[in-house]
Chimera marker file (.cmm) of the C-alpha trace (Angstrom):
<marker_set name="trace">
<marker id="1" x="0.000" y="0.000" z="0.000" r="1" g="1" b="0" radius="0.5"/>
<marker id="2" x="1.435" y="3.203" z="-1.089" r="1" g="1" b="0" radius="0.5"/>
<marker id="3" x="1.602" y="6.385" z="1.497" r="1" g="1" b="0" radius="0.5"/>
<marker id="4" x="-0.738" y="8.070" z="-1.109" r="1" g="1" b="0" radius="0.5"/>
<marker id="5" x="-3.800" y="6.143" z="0.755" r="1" g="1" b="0" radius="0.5"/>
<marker id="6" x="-3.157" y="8.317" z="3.234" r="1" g="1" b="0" radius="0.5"/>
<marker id="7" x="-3.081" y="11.742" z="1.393" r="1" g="1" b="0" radius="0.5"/>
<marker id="8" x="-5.507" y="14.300" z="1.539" r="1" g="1" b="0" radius="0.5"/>
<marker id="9" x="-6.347" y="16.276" z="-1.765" r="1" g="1" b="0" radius="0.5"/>
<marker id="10" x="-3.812" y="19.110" z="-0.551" r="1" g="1" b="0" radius="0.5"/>
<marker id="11" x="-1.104" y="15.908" z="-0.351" r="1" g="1" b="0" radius="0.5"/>
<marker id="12" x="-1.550" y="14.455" z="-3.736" r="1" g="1" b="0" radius="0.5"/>
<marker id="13" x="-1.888" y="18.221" z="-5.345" r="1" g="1" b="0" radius="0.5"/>
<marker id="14" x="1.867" y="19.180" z="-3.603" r="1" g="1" b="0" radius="0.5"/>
<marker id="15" x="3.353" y="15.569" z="-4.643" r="1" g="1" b="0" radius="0.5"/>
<marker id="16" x="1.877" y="15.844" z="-8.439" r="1" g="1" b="0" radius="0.5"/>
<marker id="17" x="4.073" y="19.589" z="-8.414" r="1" g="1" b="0" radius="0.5"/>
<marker id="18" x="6.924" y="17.731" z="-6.886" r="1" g="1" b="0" radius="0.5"/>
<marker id="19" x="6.963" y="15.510" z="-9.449" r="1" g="1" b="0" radius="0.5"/>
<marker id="20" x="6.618" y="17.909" z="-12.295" r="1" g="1" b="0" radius="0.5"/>
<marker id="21" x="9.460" y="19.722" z="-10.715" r="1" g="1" b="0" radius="0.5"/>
<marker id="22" x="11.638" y="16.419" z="-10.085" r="1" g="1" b="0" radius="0.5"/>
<marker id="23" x="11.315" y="15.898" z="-13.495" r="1" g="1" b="0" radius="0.5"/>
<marker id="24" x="11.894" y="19.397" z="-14.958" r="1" g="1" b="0" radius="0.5"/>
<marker id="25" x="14.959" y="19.229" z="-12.573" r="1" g="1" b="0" radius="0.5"/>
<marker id="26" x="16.175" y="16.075" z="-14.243" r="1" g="1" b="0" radius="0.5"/>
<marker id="27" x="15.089" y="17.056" z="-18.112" r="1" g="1" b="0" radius="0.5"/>
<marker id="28" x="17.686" y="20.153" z="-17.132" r="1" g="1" b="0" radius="0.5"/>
<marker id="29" x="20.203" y="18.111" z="-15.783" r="1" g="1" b="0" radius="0.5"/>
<marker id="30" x="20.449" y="19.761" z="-13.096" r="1" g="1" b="0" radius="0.5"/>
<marker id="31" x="21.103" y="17.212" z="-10.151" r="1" g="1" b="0" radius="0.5"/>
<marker id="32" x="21.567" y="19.608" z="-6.706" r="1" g="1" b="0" radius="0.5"/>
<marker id="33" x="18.014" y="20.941" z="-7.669" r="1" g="1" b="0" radius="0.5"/>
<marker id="34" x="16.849" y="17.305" z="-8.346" r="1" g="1" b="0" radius="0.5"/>
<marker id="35" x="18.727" y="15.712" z="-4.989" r="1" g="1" b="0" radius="0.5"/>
<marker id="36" x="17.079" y="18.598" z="-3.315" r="1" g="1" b="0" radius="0.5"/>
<marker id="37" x="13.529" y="18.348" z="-4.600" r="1" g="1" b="0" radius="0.5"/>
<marker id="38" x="13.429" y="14.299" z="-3.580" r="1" g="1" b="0" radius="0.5"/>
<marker id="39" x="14.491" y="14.882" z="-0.384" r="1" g="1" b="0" radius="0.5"/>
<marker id="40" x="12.247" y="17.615" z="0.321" r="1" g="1" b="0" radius="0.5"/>
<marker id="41" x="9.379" y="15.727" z="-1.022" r="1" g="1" b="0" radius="0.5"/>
<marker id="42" x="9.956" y="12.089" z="0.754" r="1" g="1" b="0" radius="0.5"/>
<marker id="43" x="10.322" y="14.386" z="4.025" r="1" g="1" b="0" radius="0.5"/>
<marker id="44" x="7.146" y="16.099" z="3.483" r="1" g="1" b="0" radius="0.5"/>
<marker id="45" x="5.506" y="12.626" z="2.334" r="1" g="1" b="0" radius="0.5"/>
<marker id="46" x="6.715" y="11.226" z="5.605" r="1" g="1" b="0" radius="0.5"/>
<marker id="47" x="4.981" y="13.196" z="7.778" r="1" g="1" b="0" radius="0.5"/>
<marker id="48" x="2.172" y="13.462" z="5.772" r="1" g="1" b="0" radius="0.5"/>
<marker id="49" x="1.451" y="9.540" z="6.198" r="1" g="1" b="0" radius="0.5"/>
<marker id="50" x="2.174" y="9.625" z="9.438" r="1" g="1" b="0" radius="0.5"/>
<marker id="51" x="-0.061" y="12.694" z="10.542" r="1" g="1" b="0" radius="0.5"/>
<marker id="52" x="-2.890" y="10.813" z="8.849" r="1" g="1" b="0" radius="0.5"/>
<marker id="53" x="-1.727" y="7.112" z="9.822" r="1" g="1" b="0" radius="0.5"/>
<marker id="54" x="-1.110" y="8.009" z="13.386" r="1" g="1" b="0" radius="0.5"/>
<marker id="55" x="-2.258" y="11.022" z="14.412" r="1" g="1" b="0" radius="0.5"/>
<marker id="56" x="-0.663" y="14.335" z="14.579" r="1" g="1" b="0" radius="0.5"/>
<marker id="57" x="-0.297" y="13.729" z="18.710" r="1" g="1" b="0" radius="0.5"/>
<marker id="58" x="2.062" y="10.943" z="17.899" r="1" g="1" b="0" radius="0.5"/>
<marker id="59" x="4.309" y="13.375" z="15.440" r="1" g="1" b="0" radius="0.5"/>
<marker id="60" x="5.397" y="15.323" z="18.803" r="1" g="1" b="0" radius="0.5"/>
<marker id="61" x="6.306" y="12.479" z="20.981" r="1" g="1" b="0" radius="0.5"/>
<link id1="1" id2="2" r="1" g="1" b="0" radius="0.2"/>
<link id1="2" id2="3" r="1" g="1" b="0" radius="0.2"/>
<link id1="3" id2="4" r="1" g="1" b="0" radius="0.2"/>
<link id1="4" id2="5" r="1" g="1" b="0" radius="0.2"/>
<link id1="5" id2="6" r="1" g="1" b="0" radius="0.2"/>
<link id1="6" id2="7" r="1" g="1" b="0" radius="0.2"/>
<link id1="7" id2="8" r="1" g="1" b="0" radius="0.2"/>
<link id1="8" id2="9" r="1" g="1" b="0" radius="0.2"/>
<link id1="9" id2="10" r="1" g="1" b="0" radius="0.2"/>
<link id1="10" id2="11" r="1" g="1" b="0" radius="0.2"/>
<link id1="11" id2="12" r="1" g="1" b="0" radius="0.2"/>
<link id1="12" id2="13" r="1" g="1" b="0" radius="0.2"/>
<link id1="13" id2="14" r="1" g="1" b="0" radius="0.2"/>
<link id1="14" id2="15" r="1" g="1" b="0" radius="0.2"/>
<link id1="15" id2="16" r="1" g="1" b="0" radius="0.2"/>
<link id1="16" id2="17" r="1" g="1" b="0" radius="0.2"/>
<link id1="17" id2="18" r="1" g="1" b="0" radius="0.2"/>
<link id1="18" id2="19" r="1" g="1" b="0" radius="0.2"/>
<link id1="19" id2="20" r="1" g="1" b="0" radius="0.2"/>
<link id1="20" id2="21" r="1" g="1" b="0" radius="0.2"/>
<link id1="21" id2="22" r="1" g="1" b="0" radius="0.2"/>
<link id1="22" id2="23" r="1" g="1" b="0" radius="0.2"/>
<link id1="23" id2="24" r="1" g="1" b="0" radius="0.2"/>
<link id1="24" id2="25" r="1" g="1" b="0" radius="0.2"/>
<link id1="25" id2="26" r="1" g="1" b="0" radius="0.2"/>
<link id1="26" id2="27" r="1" g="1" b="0" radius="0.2"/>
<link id1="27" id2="28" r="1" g="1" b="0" radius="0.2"/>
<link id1="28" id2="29" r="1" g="1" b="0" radius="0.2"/>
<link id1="29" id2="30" r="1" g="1" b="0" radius="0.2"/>
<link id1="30" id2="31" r="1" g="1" b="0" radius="0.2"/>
<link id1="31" id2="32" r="1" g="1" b="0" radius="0.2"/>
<link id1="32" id2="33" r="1" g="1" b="0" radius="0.2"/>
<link id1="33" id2="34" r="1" g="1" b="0" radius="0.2"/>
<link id1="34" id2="35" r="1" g="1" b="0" radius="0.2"/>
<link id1="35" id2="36" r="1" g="1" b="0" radius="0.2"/>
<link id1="36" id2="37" r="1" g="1" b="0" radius="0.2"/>
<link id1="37" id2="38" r="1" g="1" b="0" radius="0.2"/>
<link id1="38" id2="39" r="1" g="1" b="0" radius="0.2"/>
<link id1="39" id2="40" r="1" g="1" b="0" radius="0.2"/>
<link id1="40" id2="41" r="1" g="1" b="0" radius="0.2"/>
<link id1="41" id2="42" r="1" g="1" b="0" radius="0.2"/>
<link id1="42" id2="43" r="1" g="1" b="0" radius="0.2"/>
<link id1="43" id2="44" r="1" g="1" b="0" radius="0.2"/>
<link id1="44" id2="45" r="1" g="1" b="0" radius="0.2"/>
<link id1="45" id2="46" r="1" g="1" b="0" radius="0.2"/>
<link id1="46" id2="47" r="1" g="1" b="0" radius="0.2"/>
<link id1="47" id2="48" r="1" g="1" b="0" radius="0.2"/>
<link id1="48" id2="49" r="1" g="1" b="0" radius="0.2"/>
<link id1="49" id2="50" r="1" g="1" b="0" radius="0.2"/>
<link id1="50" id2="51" r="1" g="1" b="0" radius="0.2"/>
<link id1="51" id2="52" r="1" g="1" b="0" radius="0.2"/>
<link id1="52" id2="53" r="1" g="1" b="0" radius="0.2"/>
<link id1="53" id2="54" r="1" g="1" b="0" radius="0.2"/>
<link id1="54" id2="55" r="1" g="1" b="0" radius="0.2"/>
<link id1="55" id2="56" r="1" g="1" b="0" radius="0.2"/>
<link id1="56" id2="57" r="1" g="1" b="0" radius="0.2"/>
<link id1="57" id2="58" r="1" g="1" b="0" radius="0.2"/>
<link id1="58" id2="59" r="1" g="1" b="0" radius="0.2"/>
<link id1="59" id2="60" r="1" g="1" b="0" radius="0.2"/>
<link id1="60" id2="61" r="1" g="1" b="0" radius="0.2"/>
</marker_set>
């Protein structure tokens, strides 16, 4: 099961963008922009499934 179960419409609309801009970011060959658009956008995936998995109580403990 993917974490996009857990995504609200607000979640899927940011990850589509991050993937159009992952991919713009790679069609320019421009890898720091690329490295930092993944990383930014498996972070905010993260605690995106996990605020609507768990609960956002469980994000501060």
């Amino acid at each position: 099961m993917g974490t996009y179960f857990y995504y609200s419409d607000a979640d899927i609309d940011r990850s589509v963008h991050f993937h159009q801009d992952l991919a713009n970011a790679i069609a320019s060959r421009n890898p720091s922009a690329a490295e930092a658009l993944m990383a930014a956008h498996l972070c905010l995936a993260h605690t995106a499934f996990e605020t609507s998995r768990f609960g956002a109580d469980e994000q501060s403990a």
